[in-house]
N, C-alpha and C positions, 0 to 999 in steps of 0.2 A: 201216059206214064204208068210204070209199075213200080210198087212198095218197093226200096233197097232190103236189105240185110238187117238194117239199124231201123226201119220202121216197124218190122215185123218184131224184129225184138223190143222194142218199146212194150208195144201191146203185149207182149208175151210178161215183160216184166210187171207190167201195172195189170193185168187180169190174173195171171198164175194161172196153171193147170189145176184147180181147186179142188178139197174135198175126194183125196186120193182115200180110197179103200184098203184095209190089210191084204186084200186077195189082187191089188194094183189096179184096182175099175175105179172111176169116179162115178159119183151121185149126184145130180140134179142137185141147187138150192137153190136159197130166195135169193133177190134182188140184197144185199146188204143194207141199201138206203131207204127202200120200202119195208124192207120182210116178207116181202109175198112176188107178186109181177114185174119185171119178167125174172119166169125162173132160169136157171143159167146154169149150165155145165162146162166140164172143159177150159178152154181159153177164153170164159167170158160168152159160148155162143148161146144165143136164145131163138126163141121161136115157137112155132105155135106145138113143135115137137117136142119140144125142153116143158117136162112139167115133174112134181114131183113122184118118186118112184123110179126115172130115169135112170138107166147106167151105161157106160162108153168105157170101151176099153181106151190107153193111149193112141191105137191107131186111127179112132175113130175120130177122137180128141183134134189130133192134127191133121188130120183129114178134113175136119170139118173149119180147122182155123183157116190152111191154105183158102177154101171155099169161100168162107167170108171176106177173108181179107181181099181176095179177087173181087168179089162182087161191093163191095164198098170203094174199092180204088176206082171200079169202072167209074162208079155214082160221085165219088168224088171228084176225079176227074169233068166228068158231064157240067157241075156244079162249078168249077173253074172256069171250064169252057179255055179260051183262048189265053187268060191273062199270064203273062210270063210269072212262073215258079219254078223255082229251084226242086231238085231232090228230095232236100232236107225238110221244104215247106210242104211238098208234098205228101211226105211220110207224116211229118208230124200233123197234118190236119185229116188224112185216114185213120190215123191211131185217135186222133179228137173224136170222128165220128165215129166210129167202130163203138165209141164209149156212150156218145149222146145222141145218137144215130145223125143219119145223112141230111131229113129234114131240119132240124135244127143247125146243124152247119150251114146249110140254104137260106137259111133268115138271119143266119147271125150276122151282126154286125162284123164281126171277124172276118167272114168270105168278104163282106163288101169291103172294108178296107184293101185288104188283099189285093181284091180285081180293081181298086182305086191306084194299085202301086204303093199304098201306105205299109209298107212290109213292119215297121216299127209300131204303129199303130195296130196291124193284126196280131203282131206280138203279143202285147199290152192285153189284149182281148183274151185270151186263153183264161187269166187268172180268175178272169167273172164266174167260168163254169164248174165253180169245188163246191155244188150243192148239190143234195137229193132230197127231195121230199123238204125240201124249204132248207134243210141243215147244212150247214157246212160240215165236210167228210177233212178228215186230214189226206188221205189217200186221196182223195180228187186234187185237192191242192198239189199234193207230189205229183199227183201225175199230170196237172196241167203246168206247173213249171217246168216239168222235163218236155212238155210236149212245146213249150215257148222256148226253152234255151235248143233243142233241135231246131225248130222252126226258122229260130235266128243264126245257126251255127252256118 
């Protein structure tokens, strides 16, 4: 499977193109729920390149989202394996991991539901994930309800 229209926009909504410059480049920042690692530019993308000092123009920005979001659907996909998913479930659990990376989708209780056929039960599971660094974020919360009501749509 590959991300719809409506998955890429998720993520686009809940990450932003952050930290837009007067001269239209973005800058590298922290982690919001840590203040430090990983540092993030763009649409959310990190890596061992993203640190701070960083700057991307918008092309580079989307450029670099298409990249991820491809290499995250492959691994989320991988992570399914065979169990029947819809579109929506798909989208909405690449926009999960994009956020709390692939591993963690891998152990979650979430994916096992899921590959159980408990589509109402992996639902349910989304809401667990609105923390960082121990905290509840309100912005995780938004964003894993939207990623539960696509999930379910």
């Amino acid at each position: 499977m590959t991300p719809s229209a409506a998955g890429i926009d998720l993520i686009k909504q809940f990450e932003g193109c952050a930290k837009k410059q007067p001269d239209g480049s973005f800058a590298a920042y922290p982690d919001p729920g840590s203040g430090g690692d990983p540092w993030t530019i763009g649409w959310g993308s990190t890596g061992p390149d993203i640190k701070p000092g960083v700057v991307w123009n918008q092309q580079q920005c989307d450029d670099r989202l298409a990249s991820d979001v491809d290499s995250f659907a492959t691994k989320v996909a991988a992570a399914i394996g065979s169990a029947a998913t819809s579109q929506h479930q798909f989208d909405a659990m690449v926009s999960f991991a994009y956020n709390v990376g692939v591993g963690n989708l891998s152990s979650s209780t979430l994916l096992k539901l899921h590959k159980q056929g408990d589509f109402a039960g992996a639902q349910a599971q989304f809401a667990r994930w609105n923390k960082a660094a121990g905290k509840v974020l309100p912005g995780l919360t938004k964003r894993r309800a939207a990623e539960a009501a696509l999930y379910g749509s």
